[in-house]
C-alpha positions, -999 to +999 in steps of 0.1 A: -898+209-228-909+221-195-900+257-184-882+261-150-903+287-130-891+308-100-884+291-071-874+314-047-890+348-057-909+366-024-879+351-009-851+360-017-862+383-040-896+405-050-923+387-064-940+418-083-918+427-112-923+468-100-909+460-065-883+436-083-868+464-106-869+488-071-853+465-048-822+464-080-822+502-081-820+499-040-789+473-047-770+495-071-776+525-049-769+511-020-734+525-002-718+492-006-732+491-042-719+508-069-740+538-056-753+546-094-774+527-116-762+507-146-763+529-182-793+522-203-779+515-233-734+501-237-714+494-272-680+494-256-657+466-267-661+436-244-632+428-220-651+407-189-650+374-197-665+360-160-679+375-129-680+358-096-714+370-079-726+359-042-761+343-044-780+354-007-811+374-004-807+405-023-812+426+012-778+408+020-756+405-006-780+421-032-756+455-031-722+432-039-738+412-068-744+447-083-707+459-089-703+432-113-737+436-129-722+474-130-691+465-146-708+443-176-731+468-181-706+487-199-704+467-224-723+452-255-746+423-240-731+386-249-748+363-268-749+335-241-740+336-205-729+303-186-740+304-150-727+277-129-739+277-088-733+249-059-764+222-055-776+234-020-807+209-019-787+174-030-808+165-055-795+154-088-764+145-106-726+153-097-731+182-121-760+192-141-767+210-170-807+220-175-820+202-201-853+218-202-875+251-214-869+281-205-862+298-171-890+321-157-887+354-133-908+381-127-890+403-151-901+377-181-887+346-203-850+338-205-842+313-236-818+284-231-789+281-251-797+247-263-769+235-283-740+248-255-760+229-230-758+196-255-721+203-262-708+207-227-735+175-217-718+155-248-682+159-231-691+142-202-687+172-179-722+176-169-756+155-168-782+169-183-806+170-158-834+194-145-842+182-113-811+191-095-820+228-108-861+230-095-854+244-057-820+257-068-812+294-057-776+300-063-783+304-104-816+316-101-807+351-083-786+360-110-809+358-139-830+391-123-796+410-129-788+398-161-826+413-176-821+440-152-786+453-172-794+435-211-834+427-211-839+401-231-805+397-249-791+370-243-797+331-233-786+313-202-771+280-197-778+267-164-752+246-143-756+231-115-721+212-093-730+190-064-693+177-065-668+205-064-632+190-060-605+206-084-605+180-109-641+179-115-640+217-116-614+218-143-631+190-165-659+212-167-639+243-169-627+226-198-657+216-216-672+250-214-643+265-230-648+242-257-683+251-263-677+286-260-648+293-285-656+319-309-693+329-296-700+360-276-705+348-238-703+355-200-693+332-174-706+336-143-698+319-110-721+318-078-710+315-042-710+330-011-678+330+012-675+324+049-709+309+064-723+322+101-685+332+115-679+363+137-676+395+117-637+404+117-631+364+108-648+363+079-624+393+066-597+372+078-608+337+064-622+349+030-594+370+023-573+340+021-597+324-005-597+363-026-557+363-030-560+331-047-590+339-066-569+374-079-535+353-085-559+332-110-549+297-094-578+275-093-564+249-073-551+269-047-586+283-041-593+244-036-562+237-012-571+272+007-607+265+015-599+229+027-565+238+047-584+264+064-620+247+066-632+280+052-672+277+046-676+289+009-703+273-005-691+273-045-658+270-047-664+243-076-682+271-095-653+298-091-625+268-102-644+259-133-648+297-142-614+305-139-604+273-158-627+284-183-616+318-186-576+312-187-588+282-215-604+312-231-575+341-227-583+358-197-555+364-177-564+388-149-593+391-121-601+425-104-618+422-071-649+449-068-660+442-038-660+423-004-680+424+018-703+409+047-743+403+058-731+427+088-724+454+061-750+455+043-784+447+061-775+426+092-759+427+126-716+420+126-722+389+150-721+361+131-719+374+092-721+356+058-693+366+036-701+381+003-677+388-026-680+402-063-649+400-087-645+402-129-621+383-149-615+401-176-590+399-210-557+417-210-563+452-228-551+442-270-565+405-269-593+390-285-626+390-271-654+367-269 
């Protein structure tokens, strides 16, 4: 099987592995990061089921993907982590599932869960295809993270949605739960919010998008981003995850941070919105 190799590190991330590991440490350090660096080693009981992460250049929204990074840090690595980001480039299937080798960064070799990526292909959900993943960015950007706060811990299962209505969002939603049940796994959805709007409407806009995404109503986050022609890139990504993760128990989200391009590295002209959130299981429930 061929391996997927970076396609966007020196872009919108460090191509050396050293610089890579300092430009995280500047992310979690950052004043919109955390402002502290993730623990080295975490056995607490596992209560974040998903995070929703922004996917930009990490000079961007590098310091918001790092509160949820933070918060799952905490805990004992999972087994598997889903990742599921919008097609940017338009090339592939509706929704696709890599169905190669392994993923590549400059921090090393990420393994493929190989028999989730079959089961959630086998429902119907998802094409297994690798093509639609090659350029891709918005799952790529993650992975860094994920070896940055577990190493090598875990294995990935790439997903890739080119259609994002609600009901092709729940199908998958559905199928991943069905994979996942009884395993030890992340979800993780990729998007950025608002797209190139003035500073103080992207608050406005995306905040419409965030009460929905904390209320845990997937198709409202649908009927909210098309009512109010909001510019969110993944909002197929965040409705399967949260389909996924009330399928699996979850039942509440906790926003860590919002927060803009003009906030962290840019000028508050026209800003790209950025938000981090964690869906976690009530305190008493069974984990994954």
């Amino acid at each position: 099987m061929r391996d997927r190799h970076p396609s966007v590190s020196g872009s919108f991330y460090e191509a050396d592995p050293a610089a890579l590991e300092s430009q995280m440490r500047w992310c979690f350090l950052h004043k919109v990061g955390p402002g502290k660096l993730p623990p080295k080693s975490a056995t607490a009981e596992r209560k974040v089921c998903a995070l929703i992460s922004p996917h930009a250049g990490y000079i961007y929204s590098g310091p918001v993907a790092a509160h949820g990074f933070f918060e799952v840090s905490k805990e004992r690595p999972p087994e598997t982590v889903v990742l599921i980001g919008p097609n940017h480039t338009g090339i592939g299937a509706a929704v696709s599932v890599w169905d190669g080798g392994d993923w590549l960064t400059p921090l090393g070799r990420v393994r493929v869960d190989q028999e989730v990526s079959r089961a959630i292909a086998k429902s119907g959900a998802a094409e297994p295809d690798s093509g639609a993943h090659e350029y891709e960015h918005s799952v790529e950007v993650q992975i860094p993270f994920l070896q940055y706060v577990f190493g090598s811990a875990f294995r990935i299962v790439p997903i890739c949605m080119m259609l994002q209505d609600f009901e092709t969002s729940r199908e998958l939603g559905e199928a991943i739960a069905a994979a996942l049940k009884g395993r030890s796994t992340l979800l993780i959805a990729s998007t950025d919010f608002s797209h190139y709007v003035p500073y103080k409407l992207a608050y406005d806009l995306d905040a419409l998008v965030i009460e929905a995404i904390l209320k845990m109503e997937p198709k409202n986050v649908e009927d909210v981003v098309r009512s109010k022609e909001i510019t969110m890139c993944g909002p197929g990504p965040v409705m399967a995850v949260m389909t996924a993760s009330l399928s699996l128990g979850a039942d509440r989200c906790r926003k860590l941070c919002y927060a803009t391009s003009g906030d962290t590295s840019g000028p508050k002209g026209d800003v790209v919105g950025y938000g981090s959130f964690s869906i976690e299981f009530e305190s008493g429930k069974s984990h994954i």
